[in-house]
C-alpha positions, 0 to 999 in steps of 0.5 A: 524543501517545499512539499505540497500535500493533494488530498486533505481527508485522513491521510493528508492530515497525517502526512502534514502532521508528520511531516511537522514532527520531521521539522518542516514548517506550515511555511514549507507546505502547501495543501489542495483539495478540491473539497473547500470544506477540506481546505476550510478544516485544514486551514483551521487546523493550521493557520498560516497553510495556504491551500488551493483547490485543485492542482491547475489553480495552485502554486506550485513555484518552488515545489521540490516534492508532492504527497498524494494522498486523495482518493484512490481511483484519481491518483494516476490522474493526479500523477500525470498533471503533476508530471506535467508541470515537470514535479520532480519527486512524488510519493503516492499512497497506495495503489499507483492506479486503479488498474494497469492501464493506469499505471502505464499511462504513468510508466509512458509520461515517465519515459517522455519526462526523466529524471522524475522518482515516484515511490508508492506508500506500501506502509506495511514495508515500514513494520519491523516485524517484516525486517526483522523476518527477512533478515531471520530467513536471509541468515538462516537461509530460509524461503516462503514454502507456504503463506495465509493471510487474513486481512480486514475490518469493519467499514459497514456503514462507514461515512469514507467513500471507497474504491473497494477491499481489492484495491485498498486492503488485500494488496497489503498482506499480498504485498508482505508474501510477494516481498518474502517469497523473493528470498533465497529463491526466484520467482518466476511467476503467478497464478491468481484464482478469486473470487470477489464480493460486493455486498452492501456495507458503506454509506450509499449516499456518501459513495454516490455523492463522491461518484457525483465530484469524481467518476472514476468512483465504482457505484458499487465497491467490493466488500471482500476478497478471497483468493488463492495463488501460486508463486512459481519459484526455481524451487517450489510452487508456493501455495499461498491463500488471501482472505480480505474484507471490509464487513469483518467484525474487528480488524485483524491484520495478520501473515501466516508464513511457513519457513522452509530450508532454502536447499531441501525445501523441508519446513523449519519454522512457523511465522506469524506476524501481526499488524496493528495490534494494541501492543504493536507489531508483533512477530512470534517464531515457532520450531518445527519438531520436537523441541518447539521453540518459540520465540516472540518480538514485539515492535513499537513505532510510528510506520507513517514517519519512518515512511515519510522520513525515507521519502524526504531522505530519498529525494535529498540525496541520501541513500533510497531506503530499499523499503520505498516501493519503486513504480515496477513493484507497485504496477505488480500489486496493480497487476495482481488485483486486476488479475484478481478481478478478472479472475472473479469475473471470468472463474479462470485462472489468471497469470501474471 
């Protein structure tokens, strides 16, 4: 199998890295960038990569996949000439597209080429933590009756260019909610309330200079997300409030969710999971009532492998690992930060 990596900054050398330690060999890939300071870094890195600078001068003759790990705002395009030239198998980083325009313009090109699968890397759906959650709610019959979520970092001052916290932080932990509130219930609906800031944090010049080689850049990222929705569900509405940013002090990834019982809806344990955390993922379980017990898991290894190994395993013809986000679920996260956006815009409440 021959992959080709698009995009040679952080994450395109973690995906050639990986994709080393799942036994591919330099002679197996091929990396673009439009960035010759990028290609000149990897090549130094890797001897014997060939490289390109954009997808119309390279190779791709023999390709049986591609990873996109560029900048954010151009995945879509990027996606659509790889569609073009008839790529079969294509593992995007997160977001599809920029917004839902986007994602249809994708969702149109896959009607007009079939047979092409598209996954999105939502890595978070790679914790253990989030598996073994499930399967705690599933085995005990358990739903969402409520979530928090606090997400973020420090990215003031960062060197990185950026679309914004919207698109690139909240739709994770948005993301963990949404996979769980489908459990032992139906979602029916959403309704998003929020409100988004744009204060100064990351390197002006680096974001202007990266506007400049590609437009689809904003001038001016958002910096934080506060949001409240409510998932309609056969059962219940849950409430579930988001908290994002990139001007936090330290990193902190954390879903707070309360469990209720599937048939009465009265809550049965408090859940908090924890993502990145220097001991791991942690997941700790605690009994609502008198007794209060309380259980804690910790959860080791590498998310970005067993990602990548589910995607090479996926377009090899074995059984699709259920954690791959399909291109229907990843034009959700697009719909719920556009709605998100709207709604911060207009002061409405938006539904999706």
């Amino acid at each position: 199998m021959k992959i080709a990596v698009i995009g040679l900054g952080q994450m395109g050398n973690i995906y050639i890295a990986t994709l080393l330690r799942l036994g591919f060999s330099l002679d197996d890939m091929i990396g673009i960038d439009i960035r010759t300071d990028r290609i000149t870094d990897a090549m130094l890195k890797w001897p014997g990569l060939k490289c390109w600078t954009s997808v119309e001068a390279a190779d791709l003759g023999g390709v049986d996949a591609v990873i996109v790990a560029t900048n954010t705002p151009s995945h879509h395009k990027v996606i659509l000439n790889l569609l073009a030239k008839r790529i079969e198998n294509i593992f995007c980083e997160k977001p599809l597209g920029l917004n839902t325009q986007a994602v249809e313009k994708i969702e149109n090109s896959l009607e007009f080429h079939g047979g092409i699968k598209i996954y999105t890397a939502f890595l978070i759906n790679f914790s253990e933590v989030v598996l073994s959650l499930r399967k705690f709610m599933i085995e005990e019959d358990f739903c969402v009756a409520e979530a928090y979520v606090n997400w973020g970092k420090d990215r003031t001052g960062n060197n990185r260019p950026t679309p914004g916290d919207l698109e690139d932080e909240a739709c994770h932990g948005a993301g963990v909610v949404h996979s769980l509130a489908k459990i032992n219930q139906k979602v029916k609906g959403i309704e998003v309330f929020g409100k988004i800031s744009h204060l100064s944090f990351v390197d002006e010049k680096i974001q202007k200079e990266a506007c400049e080689l590609d437009e689809s850049f904003p001038k001016i990222p958002n910096s934080s997300s506060f949001i409240t929705e409510i998932i309609r569900t056969n059962k219940s509405d849950v409430i579930v409030g988001i908290h994002s940013s990139f001007v936090n002090i330290r990193q902190e990834r954390t879903v707070h969710v309360t469990l209720g019982d599937a048939k009465t809806g009265k809550p049965r344990w408090l859940a908090l999971m924890e993502f990145d955390t220097p001991d791991g993922d942690v997941l700790t379980l605690k009994e609502v009532g008198p007794k209060k017990e309380t259980r804690r898991e910790v959860f080791g290894g590498d998310k970005v492998l067993a990602e990548t190994r589910a995607f090479v395993n996926a377009i090899s013809g074995e059984d699709v690992d259920l954690r791959l986000t399909d291109v229907e679920t990843a034009k959700l996260a697009v719909k719920f930060s556009d709605a998100v956006a709207r709604s911060s815009k207009t002061g409405e409440i938006v539904k999706i």
